[in-house]
KEROVO-898186 format. One line per 4 residues: number of its first residue (from 1); their letters; for each residue x, y, z of C-alpha. Coordinates in steps of 0.05 Angstrom, whole numbers. Layout:
N
NUM = a = X Y Z  ... .
This chain:
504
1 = xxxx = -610 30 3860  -606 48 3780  -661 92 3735  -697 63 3681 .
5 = xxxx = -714 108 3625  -749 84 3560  -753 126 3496  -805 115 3440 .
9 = xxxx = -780 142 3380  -813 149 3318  -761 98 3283  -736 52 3351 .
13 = xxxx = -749 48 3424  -689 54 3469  -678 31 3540  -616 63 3582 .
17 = xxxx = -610 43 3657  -571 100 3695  -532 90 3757  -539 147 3813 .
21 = xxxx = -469 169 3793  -488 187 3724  -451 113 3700  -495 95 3631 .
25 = xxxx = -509 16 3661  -547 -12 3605  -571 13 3541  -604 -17 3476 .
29 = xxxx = -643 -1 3420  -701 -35 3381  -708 -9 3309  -778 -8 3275 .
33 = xxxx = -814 33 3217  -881 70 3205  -928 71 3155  -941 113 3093 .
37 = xxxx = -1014 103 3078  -1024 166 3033  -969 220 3015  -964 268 3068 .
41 = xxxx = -994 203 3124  -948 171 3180  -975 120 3227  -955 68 3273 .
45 = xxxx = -986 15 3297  -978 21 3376  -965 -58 3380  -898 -36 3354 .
49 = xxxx = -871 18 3408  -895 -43 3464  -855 -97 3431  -795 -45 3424 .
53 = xxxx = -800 -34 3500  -810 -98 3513  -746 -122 3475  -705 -68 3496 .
57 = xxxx = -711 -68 3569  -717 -142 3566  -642 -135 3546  -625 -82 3592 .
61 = xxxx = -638 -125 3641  -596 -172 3631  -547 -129 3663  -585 -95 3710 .
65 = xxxx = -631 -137 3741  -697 -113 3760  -699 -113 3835  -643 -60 3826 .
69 = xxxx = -697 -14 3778  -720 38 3826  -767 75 3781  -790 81 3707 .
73 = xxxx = -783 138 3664  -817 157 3601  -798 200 3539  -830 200 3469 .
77 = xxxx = -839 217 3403  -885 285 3411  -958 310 3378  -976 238 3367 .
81 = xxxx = -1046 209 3369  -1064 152 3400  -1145 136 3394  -1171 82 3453 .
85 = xxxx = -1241 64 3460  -1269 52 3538  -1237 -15 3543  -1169 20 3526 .
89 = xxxx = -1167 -21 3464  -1127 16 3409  -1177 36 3353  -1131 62 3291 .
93 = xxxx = -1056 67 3276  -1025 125 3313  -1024 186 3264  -953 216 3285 .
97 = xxxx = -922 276 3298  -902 287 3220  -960 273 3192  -987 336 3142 .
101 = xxxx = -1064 304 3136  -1089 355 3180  -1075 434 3159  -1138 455 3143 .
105 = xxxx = -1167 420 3212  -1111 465 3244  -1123 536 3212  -1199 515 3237 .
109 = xxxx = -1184 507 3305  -1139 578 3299  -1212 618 3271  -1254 569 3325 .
113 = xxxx = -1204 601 3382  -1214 679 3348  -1154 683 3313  -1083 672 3323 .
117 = xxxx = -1077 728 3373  -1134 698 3411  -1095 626 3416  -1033 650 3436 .
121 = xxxx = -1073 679 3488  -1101 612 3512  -1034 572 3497  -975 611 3478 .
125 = xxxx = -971 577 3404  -988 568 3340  -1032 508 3325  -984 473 3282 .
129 = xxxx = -1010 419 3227  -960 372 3270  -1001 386 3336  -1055 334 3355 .
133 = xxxx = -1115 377 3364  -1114 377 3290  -1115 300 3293  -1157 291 3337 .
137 = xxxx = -1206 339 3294  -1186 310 3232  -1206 238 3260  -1271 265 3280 .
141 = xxxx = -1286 288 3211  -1268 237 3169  -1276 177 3213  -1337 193 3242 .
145 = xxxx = -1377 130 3266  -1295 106 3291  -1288 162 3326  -1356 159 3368 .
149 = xxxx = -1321 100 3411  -1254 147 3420  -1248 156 3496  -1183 165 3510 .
153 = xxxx = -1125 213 3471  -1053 192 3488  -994 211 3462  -948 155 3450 .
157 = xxxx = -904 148 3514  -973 166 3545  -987 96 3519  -936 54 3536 .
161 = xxxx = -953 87 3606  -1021 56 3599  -992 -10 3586  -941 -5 3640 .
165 = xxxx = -987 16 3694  -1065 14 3675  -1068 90 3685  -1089 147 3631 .
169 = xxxx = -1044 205 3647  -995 244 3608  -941 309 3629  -935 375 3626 .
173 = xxxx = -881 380 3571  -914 330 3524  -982 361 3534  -960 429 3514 .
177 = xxxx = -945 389 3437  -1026 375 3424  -1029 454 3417  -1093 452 3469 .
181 = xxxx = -1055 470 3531  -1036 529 3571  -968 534 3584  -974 593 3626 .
185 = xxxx = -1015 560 3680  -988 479 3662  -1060 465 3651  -1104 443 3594 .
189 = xxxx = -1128 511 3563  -1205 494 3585  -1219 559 3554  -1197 537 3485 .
193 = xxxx = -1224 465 3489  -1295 512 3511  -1295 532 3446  -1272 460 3403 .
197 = xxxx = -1332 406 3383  -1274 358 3421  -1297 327 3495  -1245 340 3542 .
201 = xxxx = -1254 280 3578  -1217 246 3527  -1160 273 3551  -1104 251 3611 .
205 = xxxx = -1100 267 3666  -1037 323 3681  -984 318 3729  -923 345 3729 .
209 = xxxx = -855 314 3693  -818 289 3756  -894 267 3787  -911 185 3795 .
213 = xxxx = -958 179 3753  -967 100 3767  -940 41 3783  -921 -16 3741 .
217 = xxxx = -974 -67 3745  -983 -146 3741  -994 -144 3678  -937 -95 3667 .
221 = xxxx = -887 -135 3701  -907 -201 3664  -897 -161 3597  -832 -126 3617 .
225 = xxxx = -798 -166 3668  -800 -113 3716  -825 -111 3793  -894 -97 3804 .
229 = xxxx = -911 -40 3840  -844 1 3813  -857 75 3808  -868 103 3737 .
233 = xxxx = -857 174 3734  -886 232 3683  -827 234 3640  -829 285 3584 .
237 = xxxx = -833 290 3508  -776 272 3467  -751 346 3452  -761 369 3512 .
241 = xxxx = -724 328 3559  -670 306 3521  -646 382 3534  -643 359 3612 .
245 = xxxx = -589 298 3583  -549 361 3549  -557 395 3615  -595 455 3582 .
249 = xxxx = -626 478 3655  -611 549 3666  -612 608 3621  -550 625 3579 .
253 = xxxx = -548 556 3556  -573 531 3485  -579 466 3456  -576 461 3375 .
257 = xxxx = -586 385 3364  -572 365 3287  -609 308 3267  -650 296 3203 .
261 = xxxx = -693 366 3222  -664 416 3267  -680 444 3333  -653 502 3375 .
265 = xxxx = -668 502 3446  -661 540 3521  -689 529 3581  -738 590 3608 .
269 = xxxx = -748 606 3682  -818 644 3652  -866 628 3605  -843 691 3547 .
273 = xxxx = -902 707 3504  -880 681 3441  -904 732 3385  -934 712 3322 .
277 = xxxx = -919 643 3348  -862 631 3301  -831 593 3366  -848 543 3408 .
281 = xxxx = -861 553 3480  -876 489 3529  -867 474 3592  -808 433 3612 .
285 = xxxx = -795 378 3656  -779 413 3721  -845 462 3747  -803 524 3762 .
289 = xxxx = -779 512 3680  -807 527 3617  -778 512 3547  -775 553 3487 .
293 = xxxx = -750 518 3419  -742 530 3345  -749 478 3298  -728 473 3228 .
297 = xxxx = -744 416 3169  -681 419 3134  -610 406 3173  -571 333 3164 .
301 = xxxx = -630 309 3112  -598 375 3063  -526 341 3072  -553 272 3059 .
305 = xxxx = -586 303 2994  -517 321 2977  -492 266 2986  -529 227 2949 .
309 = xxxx = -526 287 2891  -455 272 2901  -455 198 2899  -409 184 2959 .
313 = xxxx = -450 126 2981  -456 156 3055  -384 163 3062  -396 234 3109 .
317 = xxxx = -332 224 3144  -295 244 3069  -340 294 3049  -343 329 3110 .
321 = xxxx = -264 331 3103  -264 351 3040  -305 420 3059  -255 427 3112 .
325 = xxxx = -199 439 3055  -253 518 3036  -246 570 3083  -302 593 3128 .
329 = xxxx = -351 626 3077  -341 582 3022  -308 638 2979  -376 673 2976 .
333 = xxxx = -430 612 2958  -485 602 2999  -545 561 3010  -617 556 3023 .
337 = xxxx = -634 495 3069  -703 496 3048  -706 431 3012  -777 412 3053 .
341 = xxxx = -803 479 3055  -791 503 3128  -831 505 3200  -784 569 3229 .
345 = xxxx = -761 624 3221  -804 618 3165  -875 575 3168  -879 561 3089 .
349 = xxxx = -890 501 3057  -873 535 2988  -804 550 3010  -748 512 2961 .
353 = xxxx = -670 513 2968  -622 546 2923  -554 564 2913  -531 629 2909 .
357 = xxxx = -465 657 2891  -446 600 2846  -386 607 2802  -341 579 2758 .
361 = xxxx = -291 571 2810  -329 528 2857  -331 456 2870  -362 404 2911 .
365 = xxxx = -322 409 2964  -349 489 2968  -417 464 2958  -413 418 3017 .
369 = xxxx = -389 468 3064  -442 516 3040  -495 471 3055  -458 449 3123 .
373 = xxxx = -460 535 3137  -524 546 3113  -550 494 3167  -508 539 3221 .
377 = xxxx = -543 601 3182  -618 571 3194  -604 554 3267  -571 629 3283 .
381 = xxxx = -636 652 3237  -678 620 3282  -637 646 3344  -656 719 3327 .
385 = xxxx = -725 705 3347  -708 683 3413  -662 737 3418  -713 777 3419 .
389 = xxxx = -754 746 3471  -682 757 3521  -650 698 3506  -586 700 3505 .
393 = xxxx = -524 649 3490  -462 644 3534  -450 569 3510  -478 515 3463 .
397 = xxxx = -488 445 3475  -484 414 3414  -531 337 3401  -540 300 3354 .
401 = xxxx = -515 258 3297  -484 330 3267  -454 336 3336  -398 280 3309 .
405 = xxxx = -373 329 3264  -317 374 3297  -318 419 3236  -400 429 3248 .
409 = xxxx = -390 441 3321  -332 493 3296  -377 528 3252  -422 537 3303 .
413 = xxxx = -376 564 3352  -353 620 3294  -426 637 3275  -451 639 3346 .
417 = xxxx = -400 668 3376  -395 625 3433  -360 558 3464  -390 489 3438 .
421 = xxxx = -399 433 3475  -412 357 3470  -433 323 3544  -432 255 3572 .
425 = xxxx = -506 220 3549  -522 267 3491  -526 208 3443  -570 174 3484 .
429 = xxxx = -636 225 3477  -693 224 3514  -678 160 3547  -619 191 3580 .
433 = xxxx = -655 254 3602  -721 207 3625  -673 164 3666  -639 225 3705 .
437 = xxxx = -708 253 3715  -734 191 3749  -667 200 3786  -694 270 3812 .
441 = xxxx = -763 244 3828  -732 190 3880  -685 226 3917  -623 212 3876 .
445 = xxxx = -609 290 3869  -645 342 3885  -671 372 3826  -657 382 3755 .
449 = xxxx = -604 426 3768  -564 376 3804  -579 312 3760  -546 357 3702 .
453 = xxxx = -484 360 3738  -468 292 3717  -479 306 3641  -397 329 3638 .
457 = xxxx = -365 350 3574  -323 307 3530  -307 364 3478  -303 442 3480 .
461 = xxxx = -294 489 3414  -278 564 3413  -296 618 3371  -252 635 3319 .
465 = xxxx = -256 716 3313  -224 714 3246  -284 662 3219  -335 701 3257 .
469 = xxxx = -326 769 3222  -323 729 3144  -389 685 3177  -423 768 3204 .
473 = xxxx = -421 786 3130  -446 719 3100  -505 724 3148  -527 783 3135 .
477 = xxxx = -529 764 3058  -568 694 3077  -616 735 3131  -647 770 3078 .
481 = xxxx = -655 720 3013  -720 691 3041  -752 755 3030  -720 768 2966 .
485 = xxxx = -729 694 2948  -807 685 2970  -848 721 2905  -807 665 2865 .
489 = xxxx = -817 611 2910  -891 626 2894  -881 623 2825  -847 569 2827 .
493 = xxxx = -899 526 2861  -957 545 2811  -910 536 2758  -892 461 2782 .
497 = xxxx = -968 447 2805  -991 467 2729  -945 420 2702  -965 364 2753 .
501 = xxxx = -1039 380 2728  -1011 370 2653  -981 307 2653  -1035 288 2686 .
């Protein structure tokens, strides 16, 4: 018996086939790209995610032949939108989860619900531009006689699942991304969608994440080699279970994963109101579990802007060393992460990054550990707001290309305050925590709880009380230059749209 779990990411899919024991079988990865129609557009065409699958698990297979495949799982790229007409027939490229096209259809939907008190009523968040209500409006406007044949609205693992098995149906973690669901009750937020020009029908059916949701069909099996009639499971969106592969399941615990964004994350046994909606609250992928997340733009993408500044030609490994030779602080420089404006603590587009404390004495190697601490900085930032909803952090499991980096995962210990972890399958993402899911949902273990026991650590950092006093005053100073910062930011944006207008 062995766990297929199958990721669709925005820039490969990845396969991983997962023994009962926790043993990593199988795994592969098929790369591809998306589109850039317009500035500010992303799309895929679907035809892409089902020929990554397809190649993938074809050569997971290999390996692990499929009579030994006792169930499918399913993660994915969130806040996607996926447009079918009746005959399931894709009718546009997927708009993804980064797309911007959409803010003004988003602050609509925010006045259309009575304000933003009034949503977080009905779903505990914001209505992000990222979310796909906003799409899904934004289609509707400015595609209009196109989106007349829309009847279905899947996210894009929601797709694949459509391919696999013939059935429309989606999860509760991935549902809680299109901004039009109530986490409290793990139900679409009828009340909202009441009060949207959108027909609910389009949307999936719910189950839970650990729920079969269908079984691979004839046509399934022909395209990926698998048994008909295997189980397919729920599965979960991308950020969301790849906490369960980090073992994030009980409170105490937080994930930071450092990728080309950031994201902070712990697992809830209640669904906290979320004020001002400056966090993210969904439902995770076990039903006595919620999940509450921050999520910044700016963490490895700043120290790959550095390095290119720098021109090391990607050599991290040496620059990274370098900023070891500084002491924690950087001898007083800090920095600004916001190099793509930022999505929390602070929701502003205008946002910019900056330098401060600069002098004479410093050097790149103190500007590299600046901008390595000034990640750390945006990630403990975002912390304080879940702080606040009682959230508190005993130990962090660190994920995530950033998660290499023993100095990073150091820095985090001093600034937090707290152990650092890596675990067994953290590299692997969502298809790791979508194959021990499906483990849970046949038996394997008995819940969520138990699956995580096999995520075990390979690496453990202390705090350093010494680094944590010099990293207590340096946050302080960083905690409050947005405020100080934000008037100029303003200026600074009609000052560079003026001159975009002039040489125009």
């Amino acid at each position: 018996m062995a766990f297929l779990g199958i990721d669709i990411g925005t820039s490969g899919c990845k396969a991983l086939v997962l023994a009962p024991n926790g043993e990593i079988l199988a795994t592969d990865t098929s790369t591809y790209d998306f589109d850039r129609p317009q500035f500010g557009w992303t799309e895929q065409d679907p035809k892409v995610w089902i020929e990554g699958a397809r190649a993938s698990v074809a050569s997971v297979l290999k390996k692990v032949p499929a009579d030994r495949i006792a169930a499918v799982g399913l993660s994915g790229q969130m806040h996607g939108f996926t447009p079918l007409d009746a005959d399931g027939q894709v009718l546009r490229p997927a708009i993804l989860w980064n797309d911007q096209r959409n803010a003004a259809e988003a602050a609509d939907i925010v006045m259309m619900a009575g304000g933003p008190d009034a949503l977080l009523g009905l779903t505990n968040n914001d209505m992000l531009t990222g979310y796909t209500a906003g799409k899904i409006l934004w289609m509707q406007r400015n595609e209009p006689a196109l989106f007349e044949r829309v009847a279905h609205a899947l996210n894009p693992k929601d797709y694949l699942r459509y391919i696999l098995t013939g059935e429309f149906a989606t999860e509760v973690s991935d549902a809680s991304g299109t901004g039009l669901f109530d986490v409290r009750r793990r139900e679409w937020s009828w009340d909202l969608l009441d009060k949207l020009p959108l027909d609910a029908g389009m949307l999936p059916t719910c189950h839970e994440s650990d729920v079969v949701s269908g079984q691979v069909s004839r046509s399934g099996a022909d395209l990926f080699g698998l048994k008909p009639g295997t189980p397919v499971i729920g599965g979960g969106g991308d950020s969301v279970i790849q906490t369960l592969g980090t073992s994030v399941v009980r409170p105490g615990v937080v994930q930071t994963t450092i990728g080309t964004g950031g994201i902070i994350a712990a697992a809830l046994t209640a669904p906290t109101d979320n004020p001002g909606g400056r966090l993210q609250v969904f439902c995770n992928v076990a039903p006595d579990l919620w999940h509450c997340m921050g999520v910044s733009l700016n963490a490895g993408a700043s120290l790959a802007w550095l390095a290119r500044l720098l021109g090391t030609g990607g050599d991290y490994a040496a620059l990274v060393a370098r900023a070891a030779e500084v002491p924690p602080g950087s001898e007083g420089l800090l920095f600004l992460p916001y190099l793509n404006g930022e999505r929390c603590p602070y929701p502003d587009a205008t946002a910019r990054g900056a330098f401060i404390g600069l002098t004479g004495r410093h050097d790149a190697r103190h500007m590299t550990r600046a901008v390595m601490e000034g990640i750390v900085f945006a990630f403990y930032d975002m912390y304080q707001l879940m702080a606040g909803m009682g959230i508190e952090k005993t130990l962090i499991k660190a994920s995530g290309g950033g998660a290499r980096s023993d100095l990073w995962r150091q820095m985090q210990a001093d600034v937090f305050g707290c152990p650092v972890v890596t675990t067994l399958g953290a590299a692997e993402g969502g298809a790791f925590g979508a194959a021990l899911l499906t483990g849970v949902a046949r038996g394997a273990w008995t819940d969520v709880a138990e699956a995580a026991t096999v995520c075990r650590d390979l690496s453990k950092q202390a705090p350093d009380a010494r680094a944590g006093k010099v990293y207590g005053r340096a946050f302080d100073v960083y905690a409050g230059l947005y405020q100080v910062l934000r008037p100029s930011f303003d200026a600074i944006r009609e000052y560079q749209t003026d001159r975009t207008e002039t040489a125009a």
